[in-house]
N, C-alpha and C positions, 0 to 999 in steps of 0.2 A: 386780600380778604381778611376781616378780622378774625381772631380766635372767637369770639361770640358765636360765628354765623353757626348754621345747622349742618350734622351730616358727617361729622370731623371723623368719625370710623371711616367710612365710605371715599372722605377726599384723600386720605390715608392712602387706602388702599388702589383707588386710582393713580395716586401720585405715583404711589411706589413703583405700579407697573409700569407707567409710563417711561420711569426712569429706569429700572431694571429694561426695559427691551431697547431705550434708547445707549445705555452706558453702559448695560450688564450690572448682573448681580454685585460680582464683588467691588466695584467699581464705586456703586451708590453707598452715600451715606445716611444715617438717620437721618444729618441736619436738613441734606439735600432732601428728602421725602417731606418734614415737614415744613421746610420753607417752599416748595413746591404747594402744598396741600395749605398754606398759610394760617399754620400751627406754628405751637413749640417744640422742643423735643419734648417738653415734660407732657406734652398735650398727645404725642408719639406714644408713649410708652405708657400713657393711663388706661392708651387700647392694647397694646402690641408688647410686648417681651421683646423683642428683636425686628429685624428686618426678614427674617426669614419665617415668621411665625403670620406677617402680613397674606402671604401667596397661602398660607393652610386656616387663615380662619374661616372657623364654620365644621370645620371637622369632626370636633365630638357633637355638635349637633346633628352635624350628616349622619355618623354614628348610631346615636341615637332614635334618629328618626327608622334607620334601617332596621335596628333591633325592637323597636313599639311596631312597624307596619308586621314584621316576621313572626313576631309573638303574636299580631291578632290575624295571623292567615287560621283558614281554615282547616282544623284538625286532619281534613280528608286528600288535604293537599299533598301530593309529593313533595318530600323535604325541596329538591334543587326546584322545583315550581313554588315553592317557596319563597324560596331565595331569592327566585330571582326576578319575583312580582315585586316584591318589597326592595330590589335595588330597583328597575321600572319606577315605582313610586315613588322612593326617596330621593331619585336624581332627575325624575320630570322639571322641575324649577330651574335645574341646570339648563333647559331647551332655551331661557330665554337670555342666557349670558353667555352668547355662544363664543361673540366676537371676543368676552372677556376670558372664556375660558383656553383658549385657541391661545393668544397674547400671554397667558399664563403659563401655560402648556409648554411652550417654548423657551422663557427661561428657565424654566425647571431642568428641561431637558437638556438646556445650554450650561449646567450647573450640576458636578457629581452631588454637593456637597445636599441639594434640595430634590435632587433621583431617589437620593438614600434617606431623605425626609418622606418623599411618596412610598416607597416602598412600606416604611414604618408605619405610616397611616392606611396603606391597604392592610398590613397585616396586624393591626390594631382591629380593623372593620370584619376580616378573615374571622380572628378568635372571637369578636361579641357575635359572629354568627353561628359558630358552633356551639357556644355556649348556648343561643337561645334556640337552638335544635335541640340542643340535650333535655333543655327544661321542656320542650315539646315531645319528649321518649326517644330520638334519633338516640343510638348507640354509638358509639367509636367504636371504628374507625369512620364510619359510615358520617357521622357528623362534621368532624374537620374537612373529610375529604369533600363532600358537599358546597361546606362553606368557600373552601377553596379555589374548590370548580367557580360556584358562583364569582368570585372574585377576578377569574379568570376571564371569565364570562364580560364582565364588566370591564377592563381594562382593553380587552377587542373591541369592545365596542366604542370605550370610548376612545380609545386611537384612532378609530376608524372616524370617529364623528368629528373630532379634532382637526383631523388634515383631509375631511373629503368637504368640498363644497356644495355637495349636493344634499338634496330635501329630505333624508330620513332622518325622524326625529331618534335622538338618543334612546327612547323605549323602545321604538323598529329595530334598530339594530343591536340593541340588548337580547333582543326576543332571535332576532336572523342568527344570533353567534351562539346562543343556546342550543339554537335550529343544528346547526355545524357542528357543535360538539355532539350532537346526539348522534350526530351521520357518522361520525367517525370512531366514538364507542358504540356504534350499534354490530359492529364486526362484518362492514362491509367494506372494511379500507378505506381511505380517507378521500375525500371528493377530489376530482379531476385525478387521482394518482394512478400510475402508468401500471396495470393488471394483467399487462403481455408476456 
């Protein structure tokens, strides 16, 4: 495929995963991603900083989109109803990259070095949600803890959506693990746990 053709982010980013779940992370090279993707490196790195910045692009737009959907909830909303309408919203898109996300998911996890990348980007998305609760009157600690929860909220879910095969879309089960946390700070003990 020529450097010309259309898409060069995109084959990029397929390349690389391909080769990351075929050879593992530390294994793959730049070269091998863009001679896979039938680039150059220099065609690599016009998108990409690294090989590991491949698996997190989109992030500060994720970011952002979470913090514009949060800012324009309504004033009457509960802060974590919130939160967690505008995660719902911002990661609906993700429904349709399931198999891509699933394939991704797995070298991350096959890898401390890109855990401790996820992590950094949950808690990047963590603080611009408390932040846009403050500017909405949420108080600290009430804010962080919030955004947090939400955060929490999200990463159940999406675990869950990741390794189950079954038909609940990512916003179902964002909504079900809220459901759960509510049951279990509502001070009734936590569901299924043994009350004899």
């Amino acid at each position: 495929m020529g450097r010309w053709e259309p898409d060069a982010r995109g084959r990029v980013m397929q390349a690389a995963l391909e080769l990351f779940s075929e050879r593992g992370f530390e294994q793959t090279t730049v070269a091998e991603i863009a001679g896979r993707a039938g680039l150059t490196e220099r065609t690599f790195f016009r998108h990409f900083a690294d090989k590991r910045e491949v698996l997190f692009a989109g992030t500060d737009a994720l970011r952002d989109l979470l913090v514009s959907t949060l800012a324009s909830a309504p004033q009457a909303a509960a802060p974590i109803d919130a939160v967690v309408a505008a995660l719902e919203t911002a990661t609906a898109p993700l429904q349709e990259r399931r198999d891509y996300a699933r394939r991704r998911q797995a070298v991350i996890v096959a890898n401390a070095e890109l855990r401790e990348r996820e992590l950094i980007k949950l808690a990047s998305w963590s603080a611009a949600l408390a932040e846009t609760l403050r500017r909405r009157g949420v108080r600290e600690p009430a804010a962080s803890l919030t955004a947090e929860a939400g955060i929490a909220v999200f990463r159940i879910a999406f675990g869950r959506w990741v390794n189950d095969a079954g038909e609940p879309s990512l916003p179902q089960l964002i909504r079900a693990s809220l459901g759960e946390l509510r049951t279990v700070t509502a001070g009734d003990g936590a569901p299924g746990a043994d009350r004899s």
